[in-house]
N, C-alpha and C positions, 0 to 999 in steps of 0.2 A: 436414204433410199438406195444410194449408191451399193451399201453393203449388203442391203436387202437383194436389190435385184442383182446380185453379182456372188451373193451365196455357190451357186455350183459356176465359177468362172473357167472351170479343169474342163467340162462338158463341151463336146462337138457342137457349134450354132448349131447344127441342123437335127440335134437330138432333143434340144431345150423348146419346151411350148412356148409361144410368143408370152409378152407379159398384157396382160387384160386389167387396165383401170378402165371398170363399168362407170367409174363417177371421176372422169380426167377432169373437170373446170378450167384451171387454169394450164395443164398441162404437166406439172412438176414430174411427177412418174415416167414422163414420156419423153421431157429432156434426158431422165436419170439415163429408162432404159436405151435410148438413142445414143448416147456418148458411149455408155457400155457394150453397142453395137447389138443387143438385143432387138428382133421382131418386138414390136409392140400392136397393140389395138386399142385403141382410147375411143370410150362412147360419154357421151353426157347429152341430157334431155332438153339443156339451154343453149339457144343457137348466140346467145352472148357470151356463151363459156367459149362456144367452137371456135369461134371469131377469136377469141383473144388466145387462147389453144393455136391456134394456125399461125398466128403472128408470132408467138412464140415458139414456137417449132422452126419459123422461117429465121428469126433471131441469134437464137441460140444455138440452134444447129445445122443452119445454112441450108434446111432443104427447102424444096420447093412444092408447091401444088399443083402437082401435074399426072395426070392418069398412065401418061406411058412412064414417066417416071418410076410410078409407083408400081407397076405391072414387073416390073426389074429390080423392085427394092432399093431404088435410091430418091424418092418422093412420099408426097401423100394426099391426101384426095381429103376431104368432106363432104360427108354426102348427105342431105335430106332437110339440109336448111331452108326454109322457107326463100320464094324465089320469085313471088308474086305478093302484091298488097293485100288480096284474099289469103293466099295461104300465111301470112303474118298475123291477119287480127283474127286467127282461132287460137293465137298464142295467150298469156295472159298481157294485162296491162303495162307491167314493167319492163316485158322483153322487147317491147315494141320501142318503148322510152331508150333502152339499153345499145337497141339495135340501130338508133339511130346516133347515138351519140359514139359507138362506134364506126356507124360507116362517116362521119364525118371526121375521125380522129382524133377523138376525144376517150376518156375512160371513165366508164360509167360508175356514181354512185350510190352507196348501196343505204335504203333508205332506210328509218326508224322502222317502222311498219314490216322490211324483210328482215332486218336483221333479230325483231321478237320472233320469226316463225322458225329459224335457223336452230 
């Protein structure tokens, strides 16, 4: 990834488009582009991916989850995870499963059943 996101590394940051992983999961692209000092935007439609996305962003590359941080380019925000028990169970069944074995510090298993639809 490294090589990938770091092809025009000659380029003025502020000429280069941010890097866009539509499908970040675990966040790998978004460590790469972070240490490269590249803008990035990571989107993913599992608020289990976000979660574990965020922790490793916080990990690996010592940022933090803060709005004015990230208003300045030294943060990052999550935005639109469910934040209410109603807005949770319109999610499917797993993410609910997933969601809590995260917020209690655990890491979630990924079952027969998803890994045939994968």
């Amino acid at each position: 990834l490294r090589s990938f996101l770091g092809r025009d590394e000659g380029k003025a940051q502020l000429r280069r488009p941010p890097h866009l992983d539509a499908f970040c999961g675990c966040g790998t692209a978004l460590v790469a582009a972070q240490k490269l000092k590249r803008q990035w935007i990571g989107i993913d439609i599992s608020p289990t991916a976000c979660r574990v996305m965020a922790k490793r962003l916080k990990k690996d590359c010592g940022l933090k989850e803060d709005e004015k941080l990230w208003e300045i380019g030294r943060g990052f925000v999550v935005r639109d995870l469910p934040k209410t028990e109603e807005e949770l169970r319109k999610y499917p069944p797993f993410e609910f499963e997933n969601w809590a074995v995260v917020a209690l510090g655990g890491i979630p298993k990924q079952s027969a059943s998803r890994r045939s639809r994968n």
